[in-house]
Phi, psi and omega in degrees: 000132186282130185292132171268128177242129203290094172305131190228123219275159168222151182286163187237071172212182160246117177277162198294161188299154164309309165279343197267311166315283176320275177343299170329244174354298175334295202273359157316271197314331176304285174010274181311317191289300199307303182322318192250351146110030191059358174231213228337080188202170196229146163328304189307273169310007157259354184278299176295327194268335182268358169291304210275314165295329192262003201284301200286327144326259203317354203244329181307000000 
């Protein structure tokens, strides 16, 4: 029986470097907190959320 093989979509960029990735996110997350005057927010959860926005930028 013969292997079937599964197209797998790829991007038609290069994705960013592991630092270049961080830098991203980083200044994402700064933002979001600058957006909201620092206060009632967690690092973290600024973290995970600019993660998901610059996740979704690169994916457009």
């Amino acid at each position: 029986m013969a292997k079937k093989e599964i197209a797998v979509a790829r991007p038609s960029f290069d994705p960013p470097a592991e630092a270049q990735w961080h830098r991203m996110i980083s200044e994402a997350a700064y933002f979001l907190a600058q957006k909201r005057s620092f206060k009632n927010g967690s690092p973290l959860e600024d973290w995970l959320a600019a993660e998901e926005l610059i996740k979704n930028q690169l994916s457009d």
